[in-house]
Each structure stands twice: as structure tokens, then as C-alpha cells.
N, C-alpha and C positions, 0 to 999 in steps of 0.2 A: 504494500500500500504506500504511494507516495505521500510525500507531508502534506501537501494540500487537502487530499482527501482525509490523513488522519486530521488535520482540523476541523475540517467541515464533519466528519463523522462525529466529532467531538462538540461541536457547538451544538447540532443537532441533539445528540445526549441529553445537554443542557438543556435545550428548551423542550426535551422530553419531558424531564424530571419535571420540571418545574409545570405539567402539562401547557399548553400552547397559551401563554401567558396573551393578557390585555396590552394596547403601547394607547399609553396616552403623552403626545405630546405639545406644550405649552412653547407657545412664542408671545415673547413681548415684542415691543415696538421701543427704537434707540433707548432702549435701558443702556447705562454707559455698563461699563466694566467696575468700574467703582461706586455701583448706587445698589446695592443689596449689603445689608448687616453682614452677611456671610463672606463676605468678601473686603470688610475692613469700614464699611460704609456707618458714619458717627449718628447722622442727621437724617435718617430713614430708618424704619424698623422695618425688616420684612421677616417676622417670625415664622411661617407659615414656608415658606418658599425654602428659607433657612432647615427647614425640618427635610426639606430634600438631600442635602447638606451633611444632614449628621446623620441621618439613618440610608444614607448611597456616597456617590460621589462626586469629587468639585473637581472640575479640570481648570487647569492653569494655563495653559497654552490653546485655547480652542478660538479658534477663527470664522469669523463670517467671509462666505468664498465671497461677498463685495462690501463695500462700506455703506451700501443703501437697500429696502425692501425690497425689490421687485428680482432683482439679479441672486442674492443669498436665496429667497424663498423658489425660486425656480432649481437651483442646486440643491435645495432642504429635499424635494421634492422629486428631482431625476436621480439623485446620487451621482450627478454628472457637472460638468463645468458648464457654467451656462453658456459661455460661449460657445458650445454645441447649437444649443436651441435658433440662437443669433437674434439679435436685435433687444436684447434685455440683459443688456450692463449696465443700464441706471435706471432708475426705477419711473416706470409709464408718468406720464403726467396727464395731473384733471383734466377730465373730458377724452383721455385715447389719445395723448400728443405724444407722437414722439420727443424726444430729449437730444438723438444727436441722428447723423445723417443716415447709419443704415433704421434706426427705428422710424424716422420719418418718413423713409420708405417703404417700409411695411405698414403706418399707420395709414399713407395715403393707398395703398390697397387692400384695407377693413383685416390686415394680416400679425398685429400688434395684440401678441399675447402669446400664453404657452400654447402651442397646439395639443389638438388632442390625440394627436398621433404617438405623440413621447410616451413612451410606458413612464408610469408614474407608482408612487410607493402607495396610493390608495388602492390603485388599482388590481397592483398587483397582491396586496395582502385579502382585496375582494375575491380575489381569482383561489383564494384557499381558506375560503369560509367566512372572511369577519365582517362584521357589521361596519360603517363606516361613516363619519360623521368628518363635517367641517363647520365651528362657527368661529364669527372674528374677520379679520381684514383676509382680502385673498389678494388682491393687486397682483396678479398673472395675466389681466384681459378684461376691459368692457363688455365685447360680443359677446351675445349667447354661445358662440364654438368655443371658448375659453373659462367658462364656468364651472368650479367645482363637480358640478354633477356630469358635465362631459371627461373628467379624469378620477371616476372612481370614487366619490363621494355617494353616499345614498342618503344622504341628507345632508343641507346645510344654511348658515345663517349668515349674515354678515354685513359688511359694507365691500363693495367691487373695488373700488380705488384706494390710495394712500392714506388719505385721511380726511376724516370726518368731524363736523362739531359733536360732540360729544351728547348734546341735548337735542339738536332739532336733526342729525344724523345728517348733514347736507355738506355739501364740498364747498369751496371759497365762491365756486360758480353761479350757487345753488338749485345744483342739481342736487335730486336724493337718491342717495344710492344705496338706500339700505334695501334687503333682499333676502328672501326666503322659499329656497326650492324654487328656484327658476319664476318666482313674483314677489314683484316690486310691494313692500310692506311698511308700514307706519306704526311705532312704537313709541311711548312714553317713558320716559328716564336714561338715565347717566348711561351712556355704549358700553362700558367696563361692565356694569352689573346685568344691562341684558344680553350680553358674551355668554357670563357665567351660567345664568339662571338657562337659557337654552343646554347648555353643553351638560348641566346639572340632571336637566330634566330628558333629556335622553338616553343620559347613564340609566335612568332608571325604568325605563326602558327595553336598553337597548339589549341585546343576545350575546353572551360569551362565544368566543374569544370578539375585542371589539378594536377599533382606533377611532380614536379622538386627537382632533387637531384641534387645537384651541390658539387661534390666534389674536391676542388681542391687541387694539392698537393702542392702548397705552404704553408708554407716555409717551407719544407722539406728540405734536402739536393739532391744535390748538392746548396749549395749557389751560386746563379747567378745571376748580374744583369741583369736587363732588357734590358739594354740600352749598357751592352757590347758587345753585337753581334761581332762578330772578322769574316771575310770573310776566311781567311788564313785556320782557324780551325773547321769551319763552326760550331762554339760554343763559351760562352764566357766563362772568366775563372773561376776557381771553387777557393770560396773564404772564407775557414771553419773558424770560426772563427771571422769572420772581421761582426761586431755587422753593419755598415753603409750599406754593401750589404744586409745583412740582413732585415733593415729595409726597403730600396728598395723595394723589396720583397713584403713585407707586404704592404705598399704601394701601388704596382702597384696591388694586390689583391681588396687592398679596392676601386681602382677606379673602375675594372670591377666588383664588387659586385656593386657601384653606379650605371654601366650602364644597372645589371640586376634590380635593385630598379626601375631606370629610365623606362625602359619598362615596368612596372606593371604600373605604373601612367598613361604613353601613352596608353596605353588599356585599361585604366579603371579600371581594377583591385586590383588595393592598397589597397580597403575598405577591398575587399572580399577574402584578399588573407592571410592569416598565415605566416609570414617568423621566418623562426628559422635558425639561428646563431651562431656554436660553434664549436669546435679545437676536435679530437680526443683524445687527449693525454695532459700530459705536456708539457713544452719544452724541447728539446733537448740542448747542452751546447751554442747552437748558438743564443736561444731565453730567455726568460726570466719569472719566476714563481715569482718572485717580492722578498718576504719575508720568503715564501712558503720553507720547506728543502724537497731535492731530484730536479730529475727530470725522463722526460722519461725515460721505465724501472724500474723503481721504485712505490711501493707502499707509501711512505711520502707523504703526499699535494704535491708537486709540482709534482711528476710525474703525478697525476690523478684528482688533482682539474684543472677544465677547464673555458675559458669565456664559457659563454653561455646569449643569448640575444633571445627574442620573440615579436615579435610585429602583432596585430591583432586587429585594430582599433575599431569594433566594437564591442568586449567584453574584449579584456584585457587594463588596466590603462595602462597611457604613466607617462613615465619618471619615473616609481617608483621602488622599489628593493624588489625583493623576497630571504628569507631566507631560504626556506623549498627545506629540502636535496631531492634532485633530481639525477639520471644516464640518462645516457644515453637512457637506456634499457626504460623509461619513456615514452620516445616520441612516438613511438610508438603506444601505446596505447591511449596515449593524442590527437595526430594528427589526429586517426581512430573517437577520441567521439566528435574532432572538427568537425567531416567531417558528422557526424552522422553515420558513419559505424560500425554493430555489427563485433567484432572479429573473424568472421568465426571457433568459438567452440575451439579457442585459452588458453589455462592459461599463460597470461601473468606474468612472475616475475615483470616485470614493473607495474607502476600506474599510472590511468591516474589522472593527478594533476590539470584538466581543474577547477573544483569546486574551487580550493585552488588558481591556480592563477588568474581569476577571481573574486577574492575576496568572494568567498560565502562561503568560508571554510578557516580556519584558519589552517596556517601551520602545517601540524604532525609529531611528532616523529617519527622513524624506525628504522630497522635494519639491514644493508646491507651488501655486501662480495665482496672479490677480491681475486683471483688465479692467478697467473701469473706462467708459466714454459717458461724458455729458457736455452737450454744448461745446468748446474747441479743446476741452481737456481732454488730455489724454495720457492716464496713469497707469502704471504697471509695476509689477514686483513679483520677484522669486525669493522664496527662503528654500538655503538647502542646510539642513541641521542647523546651526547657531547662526548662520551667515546671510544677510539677508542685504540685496539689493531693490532702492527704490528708484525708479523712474517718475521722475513728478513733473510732467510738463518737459521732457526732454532734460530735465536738472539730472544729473544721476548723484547717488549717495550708496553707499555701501557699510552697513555696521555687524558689530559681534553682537547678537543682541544677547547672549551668555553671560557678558558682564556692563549692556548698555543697553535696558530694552525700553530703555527713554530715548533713545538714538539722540544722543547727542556728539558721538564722535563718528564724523565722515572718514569713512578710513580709504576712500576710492583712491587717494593720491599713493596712498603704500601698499595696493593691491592692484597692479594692469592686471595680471596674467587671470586673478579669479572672475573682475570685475569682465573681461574678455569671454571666459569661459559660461559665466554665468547669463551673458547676454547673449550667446550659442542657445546654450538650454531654453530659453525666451523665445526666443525667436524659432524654434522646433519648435517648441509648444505650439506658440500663434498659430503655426503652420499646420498642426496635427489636429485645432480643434473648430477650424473654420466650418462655421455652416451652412449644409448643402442647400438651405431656402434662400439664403444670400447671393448664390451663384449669380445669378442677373442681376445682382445693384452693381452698379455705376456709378462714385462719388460725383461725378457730373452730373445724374442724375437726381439727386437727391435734393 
């Protein structure tokens, strides 16, 4: 038996014993790296999210494959580089705009969003029994051919776009775009609390083995509290900047993340259920990446280092910290060999890291990429083990982030040969992950 198979033979074991365990996974919206209690955070309490923390695990090194929505949740979602899909390296803008010249080419032919042609991780976990659920922001697509329920959802709630008022659910435009099983729906109260309360009220519900996607768009912008409801304006007010509503925010997140915890317990299900835990992005200037330089929109640590937390009582340790460099693009494929589900004849760029964080495997090196276009920027970066090259606008910088993961020290002038070598690898990559819906754009055309 070669090693591959004795792993896979052995993962499977795993999510024998454990029978075909529930995944339930949580996304926030730009939580920084440093705004959860569990991760050093002074001025926010998130006990509830915290309790993922000490009863599984906290990863320190985990990455959003982009520094904004639309691009990370496309790879959450293929266990691929989005730059497969094409045209969704920055995240759609209100109303279906594209953001830079191949998206606007796909938005002026109704083509702006995930297809539903991509094997997807709902899909394929429906294709071997599970129930399957999406509420929360989806930001993959406007049209109807880019809607949850067209990639393996059998139910789902939300808002279609980035971001929403929080009270009257409407975009900057106002248009509404709040949405329930392929019809447009109207709701009263805070988007945070009716996330939860749908995603709550399905669990109960819904048929083992199950997944739950819970995305919610807090704390995204608009900044709002909870608790300022104003009758007058049937909204409360929008408060950029001010770190106290912010934390609010988070706050009232982590209590409905508690009362989705809380229903797993009530059911029974906490043993047998996977919950995963983590932010798209960095923070935005309203949130906080701690020590981290950048943020959202940026390729530095802070825009793309993320929390990320797992807990899975019957095979992974509580309370302890994994090192070993993980995306997004991971889970995926981790979630499917939790579940015992072959990949439906997938090549994922992700890895499934169940062996590693389980302890049967000791962390590994790698080598990983980022692409970001919006508007004329255009960013890039490889990290290979400690070593991590950023392209920011044509600027290049090169750091150890082993003893600088505040990149403060450019070390490109005392490194040609790696800074040479490492933009070889880049450049293969671009080359190896172009996609085939793109073939016929034209930057002249665009």
C-alpha cells in the first residue's frame, strides 16, 4: 500500500469512528486577526467563539487565499485558487460591477459570479447524503445561475452582495437584497440575529449527517449597533470608525455563534459535529490585525493573515495551537476527508491537513500565492516556508517572516538569487492557473 493510500485509508478510519460526523462552518466578515479575546484581543469579549479555542484548535498561521470577500469565499468553496474560476480576485461590487478589467468583462456578458459548473464542497458533501444549508452573505453572483441553490445548497438565506444595512437589509444603492430560497424577502431586525435565528432553526430540523454554512456579514461595514434601532429612520446610525460600535458588533456575533454552539449540545451533536471558525479577510480600518502591517486589500499579514479556530472533539486536541501554514482553499478538502467523502475526481490546490492537525503528521512546509486585481492595482505574493515575497504595485519587498512577521525588514537588496527564483515560481503559477472562461478577453476589450 503506498503512503497516500495508507493516509486516506486512515482518515477514513477517522471519520468512521467518529461515524460521519456534522461540519458546521462559520464565517465572519473582516474580523481582523486581532479582535477575538482568544487571540490577545483587550476591548472585545468573544467568550462563546473563545470556547472553540479551548475545547479544539487555534491556528496561527492561517490565510485568506485574498485580502477581500468575494475571491477567499470562492476558494473556501472550490478548495481551488480562485484564479481558476477567473474574474473574482476582488470582491463583485453593488449592483454586479465589475472591479477590474477581466470582471468587467464578464459583468458586461450577465457572466460575473461563481458558475455552477465548479464542483463545489456543498455539492459534493450532497452527493453522499447530507442535508445542506447556506444563510449569511454569499457574494459569488447577482444572477439566478450563481445562487446558492444552483451549487448544492438545499436551502438558504441571506443577502446576495457584500454588504448590507444591517436594519432595513438594503445596499448603498438601495436595492434589497435580502433573499430566501431563490425569493426576494423582507425581514425585521439586526442581519446578525436573523443569520443566527434561521441557521438555528434548521438545525432543528434539519437530518444527520448535515452542513451548515453560516456566513455572516459582521463586522463589515456599515458599522451599527445592535441596540440602536432608531424608529424615525427605520435604521440605526452608521458609525465608521468608532472602535466601541464596532466591538458591539462582534459581540453580539459571538452570542449568536453561542446560540448556534448551544443547539449542537441540545441535539446531541457537539461530539459528532466539526465546527470551523474564521474571518475572510483582514481587517478593514475599523477592526484590528494587532501587530500585523496592512490590512484589507492588501497583501502584508494583516490584510490576509486571519483567526481561524477548529474544534472536533473526537479527533482533534483541545486547547492547543497549530503552526502549519494553512488557506482557506484547505478546508475544503479537509472537511470532505473529515466526512469520508472522495473528491468527486477534483484536483484540489488545497490540502487536506486532517493527518497534521490530528497530530499524526507533523506540520509541513509549502508554497503558496496570492493575486489580487482591483481597479489598476495589481498585487501579488509567494510565501515559500518563512520566506515571503510581496509585489505591491510593481514595488517588490522580500522578508523572513520567522523573525519579522511585521515585515519590517526588506531584505530584497541581500537576496537577487531567491528574490529571482521566487518570481520563476510566480510566474509558473500565473501561468498554470489561468482561466479557460477568460480565453477570449482582450484587455482592449475590456
Amino acid at each position: 500500500m503506498t503512503r497516500r493510500e495508507l493516509l486516506s485509508a486512515a482518515a477514513g478510519a477517522l471519520a468512521s469512528a467518529a461515524r460521519q460526523p456534522n461540519i458546521v462552518l462559520i464565517v465572519a466578515d473582516d474580523l481582523g486577526s486581532a479582535d477575538l479575546s482568544c487571540y490577545g484581543c483587550r476591548d472585545i469579549r468573544t467568550p462563546n467563539i473563545d470556547r472553540l479555542a479551548s475545547a479544539g484548535l487555534r491556528f496561527t498561521q492561517c490565510y485568506a487565499n485574498g485580502p477581500e470577500c468575494t475571491p477567499t469565499r470562492t476558494a473556501l468553496l472550490t478548495g481551488r485558487y480562485q484564479q481558476r474560476v477567473g474574474g473574482l480576485e476582488c470582491a463583485i461590487g453593488v449592483g454586479d460591477v465589475g472591479r477590474y478589467d477581466e470582471a468587467m468583462w464578464l459583468a458586461q456578458r450577465g457572466q460575473l459570479g461563481l458558475p455552477a459548473s465548479e464542483p463545489t464542497l456543498p455539492r459534493m458533501l450532497r452527493a453522499r447524503g447530507y442535508a445542506t444549508a447556506c444563510f449569511g452573505k454569499w457574494h459569488l453572483g447577482y444572477r439566478p445561475q450563481f445562487w446558492p441553490s444552483r451549487h448544492g445548497f438545499d436551502a438558504w438565506f441571506g443577502i446576495l452582495g457584500g454588504n448590507a444595512d444591517y436594519f432595513t437589509h438594503t445596499e448603498d444603492d438601495g436595492r434589497r437584497v435580502l433573499y430566501q430560497d431563490d425569493r426576494p424577502v423582507e425581514r425585521r431586525g439586526y442581519l446578525t440575529d436573523l443569520i443566527a435565528e434561521e441557521a438555528v432553526g434548521w438545525l432543528r430540523r434539519a437530518r444527520a449527517p448535515f452542513f451548515l454554512y453560516v456566513a455572516f456579514t459582521a463586522p463589515h461595514t456599515p458599522i451599527q449597533d445592535p441596540e440602536e434601532f432608531d424608529p424615525a429612520t427605520g435604521t440605526a446610525p452608521r458609525r465608521q470608525g468608532h472602535r466601541p460600535t464596532y466591538a458591539r458588533m462582534v459581540e453580539r456575533m459571538d452570542t449568536r455563534v453561542g446560540d448556534i454552539l448551544a443547539e449542537l449540545d441540545r441535539l446531541g451533536q457537539a461530539e459528532n459535529t466539526v465546527v470551523v471558525f474564521l474571518s475572510d479577510n483582514g481587517a478593514d480600518p475599523n477592526g484590528s490585525n494587532g501587530i500585523l502591517r496592512g490590512r484589507k486589500g492588501t497583501l502584508w499579514e494583516g490584510g490576509i493573515r486571519i483567526p481561524c479556530l477548529m474544534r472536533w472533539p473526537p479527533v482533534l486536541p483541545a486547547g492547543k495551537l497549530t503552526d502549519q501554514l494553512t488557506l482557506t482553499m484547505d478546508l475544503a478538502p479537509t472537511l470532505l476527508a473529515a466526512g469520508g467523502v472522495p473528491p468527486a475526481k477534483v484536483r484540489f490546490d488545497g490540502v487536506d491537513l486532517l493527518p497534521v492537525l490530528s497530530g499524526r503528521r507533523e506540520p509541513f512546509s509549502r508554497t503558496v500565492f496570492w493575486r489580487y486585481k482591483r481597479g489598476d492595482n495589481r498585487r501579488k505574493a509567494v510565501r515559500r516556508g518563512a520566506w515571503k515575497l510581496v509585489i505591491d504595485d510593481g514595488r517588490e519587498e522580500l522578508h523572513e517572516l520567522l523573525g519579522d512577521e511585521r515585515e519590517q525588514r526588506d531584505l530584497a537588496g541581500e537576496q537577487p538569487a531567491l528574490i529571482a527564483e521566487l518570481k520563476r515560481v510566480l510566474a509558473a503559477w500565473e501561468q498554470s492557473v489561468q482561466a479557460p472562461r477568460l480565453r477570449a478577453f482582450r484587455p482592449s476589450s475590456a
